[in-house]
N, C-alpha and C positions, 0 to 999 in steps of 0.2 A: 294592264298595259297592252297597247298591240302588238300584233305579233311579228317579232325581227324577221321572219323568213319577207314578209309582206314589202315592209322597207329597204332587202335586198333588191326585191323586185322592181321596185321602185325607181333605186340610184341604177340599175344595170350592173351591179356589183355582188359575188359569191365571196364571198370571204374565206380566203383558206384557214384564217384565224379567228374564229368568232367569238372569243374575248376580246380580241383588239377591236372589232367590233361594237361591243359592249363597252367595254371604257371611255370608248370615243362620246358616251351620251350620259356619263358620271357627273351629273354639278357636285361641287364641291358641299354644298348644303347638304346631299345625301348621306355623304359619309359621316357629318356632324354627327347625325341622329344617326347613323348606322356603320360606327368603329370596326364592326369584325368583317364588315364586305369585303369579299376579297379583291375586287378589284381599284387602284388609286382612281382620281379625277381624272377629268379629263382635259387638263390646263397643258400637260407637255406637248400632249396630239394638238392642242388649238395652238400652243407656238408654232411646232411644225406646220401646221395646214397656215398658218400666216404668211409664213414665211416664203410656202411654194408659192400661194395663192399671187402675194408680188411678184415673183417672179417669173408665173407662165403669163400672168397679163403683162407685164412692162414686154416681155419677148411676144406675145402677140403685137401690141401694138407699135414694137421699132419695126417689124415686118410688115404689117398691113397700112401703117405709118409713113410710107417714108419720107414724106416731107413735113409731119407734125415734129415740131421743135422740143426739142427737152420738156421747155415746162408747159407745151401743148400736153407731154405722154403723161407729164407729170401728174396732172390736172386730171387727166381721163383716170388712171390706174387708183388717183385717189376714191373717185368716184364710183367706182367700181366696187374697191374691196371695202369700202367706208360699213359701217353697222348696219345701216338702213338697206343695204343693196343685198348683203348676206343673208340679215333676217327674213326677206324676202322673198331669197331663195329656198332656205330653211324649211320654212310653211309653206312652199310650192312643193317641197319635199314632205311635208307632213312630220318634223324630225321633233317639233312640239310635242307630239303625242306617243314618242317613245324614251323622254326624257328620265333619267334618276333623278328625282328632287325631293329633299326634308319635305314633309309636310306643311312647314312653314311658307316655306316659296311656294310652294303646289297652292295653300292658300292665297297668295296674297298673285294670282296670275303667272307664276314662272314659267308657265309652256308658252306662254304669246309675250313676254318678254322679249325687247331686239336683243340687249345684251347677251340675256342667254341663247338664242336662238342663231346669233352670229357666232358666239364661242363653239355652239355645238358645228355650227357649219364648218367652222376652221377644222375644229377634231375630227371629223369626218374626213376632211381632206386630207388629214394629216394619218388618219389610221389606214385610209388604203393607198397612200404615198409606201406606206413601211410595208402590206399586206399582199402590194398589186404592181408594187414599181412605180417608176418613175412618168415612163411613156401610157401607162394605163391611169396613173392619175392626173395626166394633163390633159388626153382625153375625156375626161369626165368630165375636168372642167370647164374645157373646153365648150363643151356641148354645153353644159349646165349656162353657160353664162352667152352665149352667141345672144338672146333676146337683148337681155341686160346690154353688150355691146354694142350694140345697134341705138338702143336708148340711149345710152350715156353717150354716142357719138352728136346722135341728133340733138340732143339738148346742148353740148358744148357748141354745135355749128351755130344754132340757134343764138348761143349765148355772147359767140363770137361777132356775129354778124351786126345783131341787134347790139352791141357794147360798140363797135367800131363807127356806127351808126350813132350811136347817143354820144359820142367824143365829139364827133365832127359836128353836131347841130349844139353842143353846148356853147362848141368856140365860137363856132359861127354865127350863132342867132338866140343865144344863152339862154335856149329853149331846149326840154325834150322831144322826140320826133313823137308824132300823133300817127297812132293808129288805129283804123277808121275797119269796120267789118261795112263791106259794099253787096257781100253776095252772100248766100247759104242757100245752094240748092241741093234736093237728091231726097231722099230716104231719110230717118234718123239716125238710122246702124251705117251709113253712106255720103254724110251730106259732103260736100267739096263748097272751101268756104273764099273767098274772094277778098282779098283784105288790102287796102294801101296805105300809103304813110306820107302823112304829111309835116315837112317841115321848112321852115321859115314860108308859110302860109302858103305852100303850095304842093301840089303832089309830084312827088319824085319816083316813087316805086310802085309795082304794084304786083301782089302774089296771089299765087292758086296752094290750095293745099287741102288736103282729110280730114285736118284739124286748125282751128286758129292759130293754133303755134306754130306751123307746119307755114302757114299764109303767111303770117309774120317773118318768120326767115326768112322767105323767099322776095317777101317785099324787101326786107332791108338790103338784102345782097342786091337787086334791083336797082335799087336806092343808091348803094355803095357803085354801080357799073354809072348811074349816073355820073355822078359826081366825078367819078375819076377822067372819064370823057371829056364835060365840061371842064377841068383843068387841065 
């Protein structure tokens, strides 16, 4: 197993408690095959780390927020602490390769597992919430998760725009809107992609973006400035 000084290093975290620590990374499978360990799972810490993990994101984004609607923050916060967003960060943490696992799960992939790799993430949060306080585990996750909120922002704009966009060309023309890639110039690690959207057989919007997705939202908001003009 690698060595915990490593993964302190890692999270920016010294543990004054280094069992709590250690528990924080206990699957329950461990203890099957190994009764006399002294330390329990690590299922109370993944409550706790749930629990904050809601809480400092729903209070990040009423403050960064303030005109996103209930089930706008609702929406984001799911997004965020959902498995796939954890596991993610998990393995950006390397927290798969300091995991207690039965030999059984160790067989059959338990360190790249999302389940397990989200529960260890919660316990994590949860053991230097108890170890580090309050304001030093919001800071952590704070940091830990800024890329992630940025992504989950951009994809709901994206999702928003282009959804608002596909309502109004269903009533109106009981078509989806078309979107057309017009440009990709640059580099490959740089290209800037050119994209517009046509609907009821003509073009309405037209976006710049780093990525198609990125072109896409901008065309449909585009799109949506139409429209709203026009009427």
């Amino acid at each position: 197993m690698a060595e915990f000084a490593d993964l302190q290093d890692t999270l920016g975290i010294a543990f004054k408690n280094p069992s709590l620590f250690h528990q924080a990374l206990v699957h329950r499978s461990y203890l099957h095959e190994n009764p006399d360990f002294t330390l329990p799972t690590n299922e109370r810490l993944e409550f706790l780390g749930d629990s904050l993990l809601g809480f400092v994101i729903a209070e990040k984004l009423y403050k960064d927020f303030p005109d996103l609607s209930e089930g706008g923050m609702t929406k984001l916060r799911a997004a965020l602490v959902r498995k796939e967003t954890l596991a993610r960060l998990a393995s950006s943490l390397g927290l798969g390769d300091y995991l207690y696992l039965g030999r059984g799960e160790e067989a059959s992939g338990g360190r790249t597992k999302q389940s397990i790799l989200a529960g260890a993430f919660e316990s994590v949060v949860g053991a230097i919430l108890i170890d580090q306080g309050f304001a030093a585990c919001r800071a952590f996750v704070l940091r830990l998760f800024a890329g992630e909120m940025g992504r989950a922002v951009e994809e709901r704009l994206t999702a928003d725009y282009k959804s608002q966009l596909q309502e109004i060309a269903q009533a109106k023309h009981r078509a989806a809107p078309l979107y057309r890639t017009i440009k990709a110039v640059g580099p490959d690690h740089a290209k800037e992609f050119t994209v517009e959207v046509i609907v009821g057989g003509s073009v309405i919007g037209r976006g710049h973006g780093k990525s198609k997705r990125q072109a896409e939202k901008e065309a449909a908001r585009a799109a949506l400035e139409t429209l709203a003009q026009e009427q």
